[in-house]
C-alpha positions as CSV (number, residue, x, y, z in Angstrom):
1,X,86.6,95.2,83.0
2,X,88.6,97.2,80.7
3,X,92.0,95.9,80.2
4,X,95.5,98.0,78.9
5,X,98.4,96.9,77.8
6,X,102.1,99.0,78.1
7,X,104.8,97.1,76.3
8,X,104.6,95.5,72.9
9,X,107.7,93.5,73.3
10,X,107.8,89.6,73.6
11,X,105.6,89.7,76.6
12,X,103.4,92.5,75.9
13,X,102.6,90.8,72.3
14,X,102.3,87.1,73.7
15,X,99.8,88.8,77.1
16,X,97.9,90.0,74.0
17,X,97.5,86.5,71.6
18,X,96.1,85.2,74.6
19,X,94.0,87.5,75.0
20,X,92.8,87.4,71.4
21,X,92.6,83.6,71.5
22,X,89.8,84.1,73.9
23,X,88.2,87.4,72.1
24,X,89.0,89.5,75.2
25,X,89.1,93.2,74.3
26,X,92.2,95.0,75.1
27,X,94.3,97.8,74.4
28,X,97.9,97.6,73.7
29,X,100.6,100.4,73.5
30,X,104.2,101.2,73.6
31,X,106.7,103.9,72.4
32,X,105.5,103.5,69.2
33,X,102.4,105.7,68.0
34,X,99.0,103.9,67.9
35,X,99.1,104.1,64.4
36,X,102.5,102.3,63.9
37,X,101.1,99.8,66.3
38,X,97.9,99.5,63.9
39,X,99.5,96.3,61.4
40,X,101.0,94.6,64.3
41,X,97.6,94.8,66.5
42,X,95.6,93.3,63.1
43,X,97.8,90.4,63.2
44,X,97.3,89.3,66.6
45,X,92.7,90.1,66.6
46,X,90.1,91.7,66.1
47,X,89.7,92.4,70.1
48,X,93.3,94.0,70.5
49,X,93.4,97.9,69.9
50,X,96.2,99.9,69.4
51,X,96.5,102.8,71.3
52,X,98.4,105.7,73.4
53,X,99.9,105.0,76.5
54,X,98.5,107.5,78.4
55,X,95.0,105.7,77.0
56,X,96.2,102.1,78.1
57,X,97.1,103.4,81.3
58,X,93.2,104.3,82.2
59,X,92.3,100.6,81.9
60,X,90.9,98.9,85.1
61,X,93.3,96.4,84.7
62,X,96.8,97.8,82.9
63,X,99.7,95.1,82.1
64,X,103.3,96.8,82.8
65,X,105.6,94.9,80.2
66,X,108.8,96.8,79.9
67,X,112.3,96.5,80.5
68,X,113.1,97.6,84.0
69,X,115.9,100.3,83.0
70,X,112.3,101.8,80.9
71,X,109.9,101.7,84.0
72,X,110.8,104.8,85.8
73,X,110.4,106.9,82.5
74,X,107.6,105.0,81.2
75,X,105.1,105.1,84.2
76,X,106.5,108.1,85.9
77,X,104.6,111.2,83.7
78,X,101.6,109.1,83.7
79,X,98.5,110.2,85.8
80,X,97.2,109.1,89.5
81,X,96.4,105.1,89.2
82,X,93.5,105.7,91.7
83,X,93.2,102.1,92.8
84,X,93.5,100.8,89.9
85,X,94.9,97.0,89.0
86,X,98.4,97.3,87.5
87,X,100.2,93.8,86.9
88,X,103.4,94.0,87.1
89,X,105.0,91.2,84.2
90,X,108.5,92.3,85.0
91,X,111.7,91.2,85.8
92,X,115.0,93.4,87.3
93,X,117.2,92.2,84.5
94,X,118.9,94.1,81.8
95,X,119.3,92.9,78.6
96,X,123.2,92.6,77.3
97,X,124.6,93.7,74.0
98,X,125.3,90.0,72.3
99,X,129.0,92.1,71.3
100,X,129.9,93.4,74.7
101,X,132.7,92.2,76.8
102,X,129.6,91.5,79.4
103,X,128.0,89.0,77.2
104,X,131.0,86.8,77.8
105,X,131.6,87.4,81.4
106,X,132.4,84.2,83.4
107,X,131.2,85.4,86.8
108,X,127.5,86.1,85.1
109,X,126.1,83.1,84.8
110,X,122.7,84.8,83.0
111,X,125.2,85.7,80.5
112,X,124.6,82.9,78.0
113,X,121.1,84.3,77.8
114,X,121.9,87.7,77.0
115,X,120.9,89.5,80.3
116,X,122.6,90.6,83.5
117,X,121.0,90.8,87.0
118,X,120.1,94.3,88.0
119,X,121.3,94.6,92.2
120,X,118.3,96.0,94.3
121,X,120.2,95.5,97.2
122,X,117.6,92.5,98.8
123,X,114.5,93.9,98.0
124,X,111.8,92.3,96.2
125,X,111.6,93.4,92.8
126,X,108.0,94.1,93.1
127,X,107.7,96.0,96.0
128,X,110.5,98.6,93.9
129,X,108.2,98.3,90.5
130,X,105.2,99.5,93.3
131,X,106.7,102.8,93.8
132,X,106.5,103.4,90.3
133,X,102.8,103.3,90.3
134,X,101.4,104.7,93.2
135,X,98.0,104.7,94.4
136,X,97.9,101.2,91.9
137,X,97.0,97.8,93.3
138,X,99.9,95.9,92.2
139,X,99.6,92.0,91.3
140,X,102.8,90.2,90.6
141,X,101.9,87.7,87.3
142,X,102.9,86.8,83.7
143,X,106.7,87.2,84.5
144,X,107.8,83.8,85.5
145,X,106.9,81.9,82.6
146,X,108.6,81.7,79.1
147,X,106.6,84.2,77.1
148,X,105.9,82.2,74.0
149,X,103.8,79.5,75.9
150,X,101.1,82.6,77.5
151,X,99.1,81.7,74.0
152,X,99.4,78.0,74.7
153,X,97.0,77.5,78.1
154,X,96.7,74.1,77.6
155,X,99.0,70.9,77.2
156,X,97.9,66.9,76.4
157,X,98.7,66.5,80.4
158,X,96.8,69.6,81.5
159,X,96.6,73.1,82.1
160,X,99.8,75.6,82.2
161,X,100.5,77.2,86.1
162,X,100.6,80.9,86.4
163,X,101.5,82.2,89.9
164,X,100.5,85.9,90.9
165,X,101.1,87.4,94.3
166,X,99.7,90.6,95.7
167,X,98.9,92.7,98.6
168,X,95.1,93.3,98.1
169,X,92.7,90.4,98.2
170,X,90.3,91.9,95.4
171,X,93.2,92.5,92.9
172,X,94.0,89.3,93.0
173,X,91.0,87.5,93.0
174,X,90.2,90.0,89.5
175,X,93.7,88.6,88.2
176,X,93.1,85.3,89.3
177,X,89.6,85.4,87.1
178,X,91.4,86.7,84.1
179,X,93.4,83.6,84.2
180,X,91.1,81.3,85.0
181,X,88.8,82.7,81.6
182,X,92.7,82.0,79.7
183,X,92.1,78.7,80.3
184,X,95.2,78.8,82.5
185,X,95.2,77.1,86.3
186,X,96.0,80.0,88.3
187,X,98.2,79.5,91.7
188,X,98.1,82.3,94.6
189,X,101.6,82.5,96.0
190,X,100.0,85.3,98.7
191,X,101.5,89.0,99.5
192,X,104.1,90.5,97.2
193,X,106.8,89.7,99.9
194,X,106.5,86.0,99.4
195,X,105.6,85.5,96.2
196,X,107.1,88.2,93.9
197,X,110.2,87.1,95.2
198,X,109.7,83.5,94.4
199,X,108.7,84.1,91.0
200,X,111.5,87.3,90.2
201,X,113.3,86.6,87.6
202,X,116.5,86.0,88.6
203,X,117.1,84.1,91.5
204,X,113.1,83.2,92.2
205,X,112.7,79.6,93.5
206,X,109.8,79.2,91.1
207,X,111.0,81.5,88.0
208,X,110.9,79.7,84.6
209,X,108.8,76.8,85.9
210,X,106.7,75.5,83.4
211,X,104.3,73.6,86.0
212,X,101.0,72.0,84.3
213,X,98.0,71.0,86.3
214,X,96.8,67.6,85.8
């Protein structure tokens, strides 16, 4: 199963070293040309390709790790998903200017990290990132966990959890192999409903857990 990446950001980069760790062929893009991404690719592996967007995008299994406000223009032009497995690895947050007046807002209290929530009046952030991609088969994953530790499966206690979510049962099951061959234990939190919204970042019952499996 081929396997594209759109983002080369902190999570996009990190989905990617874990990927290389286990020699798993990929393809990675972002706004930047396939040949600006060419050094930055080298340093993560030999199994990570830069490439186009447009190319990434016609992966059986494509890895969606933008900024929200970037979605709509990102995935819009792009063509029919025709069942393919997108993973959607984001979060409805936007990302503050450290100088702002909204960095140091008291009534935000994601203001110390640098990001505001974005209001999609009660619906599940996932279910909104869906419409983005129609015709895809969405699985909710890689978003709750702190980036940096997607390279690092494995603690002295255990394995690290992932949770993913998702409305179609072969999707899921394709994800859930992916992390298993990560050497990550895998939790199924069921439709995008239930579990996108406990793992959304913010407000998500189980977002930022850093659970290991004993």
């Amino acid at each position: 199963m081929s396997i594209g990446i759109i983002g080369a950001g902190n999570l996009g980069s990190n989905f990617a070293r874990a990927l290389a760790r286990k020699n798993i062929p990929a393809m990675i893009s972002s706004r930047r040309s396939a040949d600006e991404l060419r050094e930055f690719a080298s340093q993560i592996g030999p199994s990570i390709r830069p490439t186009s967007v447009a190319d990434a995008a016609l992966a059986d299994m494509v890895l969606i790790a933008l900024r929200w406000v970037d979605l709509e223009s990102a995935l819009r032009p792009l063509p029919a998903w025709n069942g393919r497995i997108v993973i959607d690895g984001t979060n409805p947050v936007a990302f503050l200017d450290p100088k702002s007046p909204e960095a140091r807002d008291p009534e935000n209290p994601l203001a110390a990290y640098g990001i505001k929530a974005i209001e999609l009046q009660g619906q599940v952030s996932s279910e909104v990132f869906a419409r983005f991609v129609p015709g895809a088969r969405v699985v909710k994953a890689f978003n709750h966990l702190q980036v940096q530790l997607l390279p690092q499966p494995r603690t002295a206690d255990g394995q690290r959890v992932l949770f993913y979510s998702g409305n179609d049962a072969d999707a899921k099951a394709k994800v859930a192999s992916l992390i298993a061959q990560l050497d990550s234990a895998g939790v199924d939190l069921g439709t995008l409903g239930v579990g996108g919204r406990l793992t959304q970042v913010p407000g998500g019952a189980l977002a930022m857990l850093n659970l290991v499996k004993v």
